[in-house]
FITI-904181 format. One record per residue (C-alpha): residue in three letters; residue number from 1; x, y, z. Coordinates in steps of 0.05 Angstrom, whole numbers. Layout:
# FITI-904181
+--------+-----+--------+--------+--------+
: residu : num :   east :  north :     up :
+--------+-----+--------+--------+--------+
:    ALA : NUM :      X :      Y :      Z :
...
+--------+-----+--------+--------+--------+
This chain:
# FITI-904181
+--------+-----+--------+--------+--------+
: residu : num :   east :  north :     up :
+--------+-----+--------+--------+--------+
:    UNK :   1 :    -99 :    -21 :   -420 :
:    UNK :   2 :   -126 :    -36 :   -350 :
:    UNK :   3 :   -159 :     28 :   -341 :
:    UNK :   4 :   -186 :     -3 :   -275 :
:    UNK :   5 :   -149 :      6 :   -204 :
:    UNK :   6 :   -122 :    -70 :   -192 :
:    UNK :   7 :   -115 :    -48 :   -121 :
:    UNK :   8 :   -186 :    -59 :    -86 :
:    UNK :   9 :   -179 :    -18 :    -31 :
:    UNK :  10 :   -138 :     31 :    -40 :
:    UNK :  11 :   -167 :     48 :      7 :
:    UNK :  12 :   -179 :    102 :     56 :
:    UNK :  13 :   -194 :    173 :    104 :
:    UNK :  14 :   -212 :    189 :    170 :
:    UNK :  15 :   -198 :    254 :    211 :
:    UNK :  16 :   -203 :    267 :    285 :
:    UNK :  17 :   -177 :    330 :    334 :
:    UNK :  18 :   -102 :    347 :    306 :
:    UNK :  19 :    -45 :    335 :    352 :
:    UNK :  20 :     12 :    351 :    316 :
:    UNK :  21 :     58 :    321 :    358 :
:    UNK :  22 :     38 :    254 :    352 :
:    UNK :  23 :     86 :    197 :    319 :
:    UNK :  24 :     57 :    156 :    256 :
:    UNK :  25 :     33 :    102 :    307 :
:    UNK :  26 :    -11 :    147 :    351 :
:    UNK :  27 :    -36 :    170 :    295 :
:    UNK :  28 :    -62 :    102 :    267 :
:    UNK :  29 :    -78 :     75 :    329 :
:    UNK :  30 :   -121 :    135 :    340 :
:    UNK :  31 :   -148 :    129 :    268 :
:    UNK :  32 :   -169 :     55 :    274 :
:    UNK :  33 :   -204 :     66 :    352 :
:    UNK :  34 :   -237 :    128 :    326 :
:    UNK :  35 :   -254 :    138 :    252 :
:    UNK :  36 :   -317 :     91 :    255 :
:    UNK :  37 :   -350 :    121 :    189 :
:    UNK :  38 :   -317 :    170 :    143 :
:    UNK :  39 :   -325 :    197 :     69 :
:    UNK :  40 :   -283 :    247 :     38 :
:    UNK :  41 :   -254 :    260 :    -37 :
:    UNK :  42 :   -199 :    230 :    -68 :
:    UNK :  43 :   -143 :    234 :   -124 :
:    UNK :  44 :   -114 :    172 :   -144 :
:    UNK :  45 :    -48 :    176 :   -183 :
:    UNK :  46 :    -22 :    103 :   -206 :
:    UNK :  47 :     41 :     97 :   -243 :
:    UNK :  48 :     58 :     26 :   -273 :
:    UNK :  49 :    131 :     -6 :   -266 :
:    UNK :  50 :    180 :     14 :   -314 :
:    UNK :  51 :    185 :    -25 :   -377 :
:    UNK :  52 :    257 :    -44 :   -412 :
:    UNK :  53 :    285 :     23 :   -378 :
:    UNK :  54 :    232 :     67 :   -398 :
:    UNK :  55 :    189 :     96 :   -340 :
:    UNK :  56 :    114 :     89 :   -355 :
:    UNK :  57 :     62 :    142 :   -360 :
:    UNK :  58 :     24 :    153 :   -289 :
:    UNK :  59 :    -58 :    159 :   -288 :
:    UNK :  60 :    -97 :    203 :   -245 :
:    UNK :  61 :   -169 :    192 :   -222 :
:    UNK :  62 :   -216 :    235 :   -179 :
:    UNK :  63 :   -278 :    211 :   -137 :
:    UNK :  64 :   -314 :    201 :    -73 :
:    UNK :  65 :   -299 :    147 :    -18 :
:    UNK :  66 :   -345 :    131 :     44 :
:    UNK :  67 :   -331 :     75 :    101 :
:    UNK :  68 :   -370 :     42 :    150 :
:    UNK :  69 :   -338 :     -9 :    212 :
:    UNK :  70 :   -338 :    -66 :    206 :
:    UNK :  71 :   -319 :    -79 :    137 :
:    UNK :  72 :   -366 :    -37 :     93 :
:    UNK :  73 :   -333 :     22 :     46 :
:    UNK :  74 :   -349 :     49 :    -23 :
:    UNK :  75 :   -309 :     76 :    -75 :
:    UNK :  76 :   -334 :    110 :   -124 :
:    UNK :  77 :   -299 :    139 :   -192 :
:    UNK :  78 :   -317 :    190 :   -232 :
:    UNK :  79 :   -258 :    219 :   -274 :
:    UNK :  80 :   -231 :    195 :   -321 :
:    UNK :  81 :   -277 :    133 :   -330 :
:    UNK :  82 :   -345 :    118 :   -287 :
:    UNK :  83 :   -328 :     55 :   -236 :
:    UNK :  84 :   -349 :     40 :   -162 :
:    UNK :  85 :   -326 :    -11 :   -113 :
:    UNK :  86 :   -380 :    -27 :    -57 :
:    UNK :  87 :   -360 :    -72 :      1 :
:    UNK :  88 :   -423 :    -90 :     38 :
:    UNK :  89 :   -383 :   -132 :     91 :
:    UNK :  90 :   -410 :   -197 :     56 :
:    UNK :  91 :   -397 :   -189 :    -12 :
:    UNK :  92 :   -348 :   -137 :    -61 :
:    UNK :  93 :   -379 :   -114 :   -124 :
:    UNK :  94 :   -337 :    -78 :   -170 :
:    UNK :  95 :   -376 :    -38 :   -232 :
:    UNK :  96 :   -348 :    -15 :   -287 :
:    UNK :  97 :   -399 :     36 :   -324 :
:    UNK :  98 :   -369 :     32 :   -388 :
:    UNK :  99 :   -372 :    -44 :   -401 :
:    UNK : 100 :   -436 :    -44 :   -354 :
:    UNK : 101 :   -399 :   -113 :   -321 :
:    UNK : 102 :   -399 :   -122 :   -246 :
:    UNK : 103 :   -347 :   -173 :   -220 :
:    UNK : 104 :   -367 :   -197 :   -146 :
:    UNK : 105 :   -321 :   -236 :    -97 :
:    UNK : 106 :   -333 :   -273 :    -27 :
:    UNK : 107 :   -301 :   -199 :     11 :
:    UNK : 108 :   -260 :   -237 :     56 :
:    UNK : 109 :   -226 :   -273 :      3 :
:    UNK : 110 :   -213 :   -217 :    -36 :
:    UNK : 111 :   -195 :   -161 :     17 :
:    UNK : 112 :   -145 :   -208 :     68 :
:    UNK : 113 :    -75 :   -165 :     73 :
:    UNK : 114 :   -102 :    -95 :     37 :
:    UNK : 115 :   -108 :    -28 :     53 :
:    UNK : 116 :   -181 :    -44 :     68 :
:    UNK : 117 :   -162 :    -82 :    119 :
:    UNK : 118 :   -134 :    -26 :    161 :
:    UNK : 119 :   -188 :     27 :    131 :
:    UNK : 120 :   -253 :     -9 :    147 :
:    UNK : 121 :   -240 :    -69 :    180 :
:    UNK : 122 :   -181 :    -67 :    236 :
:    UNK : 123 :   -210 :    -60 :    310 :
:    UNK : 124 :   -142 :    -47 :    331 :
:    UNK : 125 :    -71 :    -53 :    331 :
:    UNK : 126 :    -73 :   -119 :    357 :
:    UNK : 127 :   -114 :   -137 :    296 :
:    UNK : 128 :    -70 :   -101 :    253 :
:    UNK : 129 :    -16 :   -134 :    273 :
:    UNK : 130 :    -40 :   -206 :    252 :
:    UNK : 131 :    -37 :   -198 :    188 :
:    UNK : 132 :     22 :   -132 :    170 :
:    UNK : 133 :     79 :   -116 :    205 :
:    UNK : 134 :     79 :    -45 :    220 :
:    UNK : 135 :    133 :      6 :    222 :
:    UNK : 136 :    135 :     83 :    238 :
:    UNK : 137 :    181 :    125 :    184 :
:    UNK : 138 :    199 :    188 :    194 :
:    UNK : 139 :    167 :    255 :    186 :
:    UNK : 140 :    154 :    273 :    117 :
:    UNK : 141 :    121 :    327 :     63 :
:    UNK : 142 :     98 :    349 :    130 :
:    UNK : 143 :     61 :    281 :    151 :
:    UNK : 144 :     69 :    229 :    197 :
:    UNK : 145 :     71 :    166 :    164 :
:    UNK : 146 :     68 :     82 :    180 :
:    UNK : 147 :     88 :     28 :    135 :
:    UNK : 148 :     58 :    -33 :    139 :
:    UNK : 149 :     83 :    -98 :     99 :
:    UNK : 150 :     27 :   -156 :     94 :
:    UNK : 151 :     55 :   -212 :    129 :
:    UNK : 152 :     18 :   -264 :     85 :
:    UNK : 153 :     68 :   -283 :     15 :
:    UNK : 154 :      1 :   -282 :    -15 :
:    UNK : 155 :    -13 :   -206 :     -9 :
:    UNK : 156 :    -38 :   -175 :    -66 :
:    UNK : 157 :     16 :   -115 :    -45 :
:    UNK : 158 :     92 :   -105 :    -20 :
:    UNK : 159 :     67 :    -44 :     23 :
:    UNK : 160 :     33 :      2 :     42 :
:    UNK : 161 :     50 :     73 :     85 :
:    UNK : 162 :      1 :    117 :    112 :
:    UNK : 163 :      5 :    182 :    115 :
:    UNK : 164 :    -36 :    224 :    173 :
:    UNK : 165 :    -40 :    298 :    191 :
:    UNK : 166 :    -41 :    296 :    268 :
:    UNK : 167 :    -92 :    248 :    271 :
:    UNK : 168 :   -124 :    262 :    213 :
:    UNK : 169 :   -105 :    198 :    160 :
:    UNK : 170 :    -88 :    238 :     93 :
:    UNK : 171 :    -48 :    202 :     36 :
:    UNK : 172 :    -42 :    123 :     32 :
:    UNK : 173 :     28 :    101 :    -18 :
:    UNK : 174 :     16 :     38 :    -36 :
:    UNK : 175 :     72 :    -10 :    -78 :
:    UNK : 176 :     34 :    -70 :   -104 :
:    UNK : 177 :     60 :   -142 :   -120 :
:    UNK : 178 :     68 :   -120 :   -194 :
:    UNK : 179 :    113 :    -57 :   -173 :
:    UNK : 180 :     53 :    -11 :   -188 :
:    UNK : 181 :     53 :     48 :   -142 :
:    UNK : 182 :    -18 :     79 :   -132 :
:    UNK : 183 :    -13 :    137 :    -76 :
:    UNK : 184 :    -84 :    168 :    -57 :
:    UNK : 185 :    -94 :    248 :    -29 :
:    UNK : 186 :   -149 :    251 :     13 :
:    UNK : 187 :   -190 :    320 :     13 :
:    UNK : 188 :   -257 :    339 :     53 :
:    UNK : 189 :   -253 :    290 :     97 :
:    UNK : 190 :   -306 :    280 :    149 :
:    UNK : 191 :   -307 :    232 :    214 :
:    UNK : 192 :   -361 :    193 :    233 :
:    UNK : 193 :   -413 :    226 :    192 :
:    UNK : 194 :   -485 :    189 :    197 :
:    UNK : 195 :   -487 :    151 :    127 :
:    UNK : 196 :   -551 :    133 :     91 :
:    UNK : 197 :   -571 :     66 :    105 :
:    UNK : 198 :   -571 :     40 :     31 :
:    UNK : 199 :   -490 :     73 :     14 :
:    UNK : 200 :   -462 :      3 :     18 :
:    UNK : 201 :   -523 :    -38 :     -8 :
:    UNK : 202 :   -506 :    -51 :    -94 :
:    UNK : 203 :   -554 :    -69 :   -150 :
:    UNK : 204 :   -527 :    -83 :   -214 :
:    UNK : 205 :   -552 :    -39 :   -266 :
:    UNK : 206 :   -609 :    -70 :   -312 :
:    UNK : 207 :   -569 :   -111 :   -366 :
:    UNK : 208 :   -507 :   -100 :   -340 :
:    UNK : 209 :   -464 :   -174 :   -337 :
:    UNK : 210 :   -448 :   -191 :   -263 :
:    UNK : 211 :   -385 :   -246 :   -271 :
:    UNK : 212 :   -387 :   -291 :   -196 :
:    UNK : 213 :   -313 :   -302 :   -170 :
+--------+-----+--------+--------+--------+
């Protein structure tokens, strides 16, 4: 059982002043302009594809998210199982506590047409653009939402709509290349807090085995 989100940046939060009457795309534009840092709590529900008919089981998870511009964000999971994701802008480290095994990848290999793109990385929509095609979809579960569809065939995802209150970014849906759907609530968000210096730096634990991609 892969008890370990195969989506690496599912990615996201942000909040800035509420106007309720913007459209999806003001809303992201403002997000990517504005949100330079972030952190705020999450709940991650991921429900496989069905199998032979039969729907699967979904799996809920709970923890803390930070970002930083350009290209640093951290994930980290507490419930059910102990895991963190640390992008430091050079290099993503992925932990999992119970194995004590960290996994680390060149970041802009492994990030390219992701939800981390648009979270921590995207200047703009002109940068967003390059690599999804973005769409605005109408008002729902009182949100104003975007879907954006990597334009790469290599994307680790089909898409990926994002959700924002006003301007505040609260729920990413996200349909992977697998047919997994992982959608993320965002809670306590804060924008542009001042981060400690060391929240994107990783060690691996003592003993733990690091695997190089």
């Amino acid at each position: 059982m892969n008890r370990f989100p195969r989506l690496l940046a599912a990615l996201a939060l942000g909040a800035a002043a509420a106007a309720a009457s913007a459209g999806g795309m003001d809303s992201l534009e403002a997000f990517v302009k504005n949100a330079k840092s972030g952190r705020a709590e999450f709940t991650q529900t991921v429900t496989p594809p069905p199998r032979d008919g039969q729907a699967q089981r979904a799996k809920t998870s709970t923890g803390s998210f930070e970002f930083q511009r350009p290209g640093r964000f951290r994930f980290d999971y507490r419930k059910p199982f102990a895991q963190t994701i640390v992008a430091d802008g050079r290099t993503l480290s992925l932990y999992d506590a119970d194995l004590n095994q960290v996994t680390q990848r060149a970041q802009a290999q492994a990030l390219g047409s992701t939800p981390a793109a648009i979270i921590a990385s995207a200047a703009d929509l002109r940068a967003l653009d390059a690599d999804f095609t973005l769409e605005e979809q109408p008002e729902r579960d009182g949100l104003q939402w975007v879907k954006a569809t990597p334009k790469s065939r290599d994307a680790q995802l089909q898409s990926v709509q994002i959700g924002f209150q006003g301007e505040a970014l609260a729920a990413l849906e996200i349909l992977d290349a697998f047919g997994q759907r992982s959608v993320l609530r965002f809670a306590k968000v804060e924008l542009n807090p001042a981060l400690p210096a060391d929240t994107f730096q990783f060690k691996p634990p003592a003993g733990a085995d690091v695997i190089r991609q």
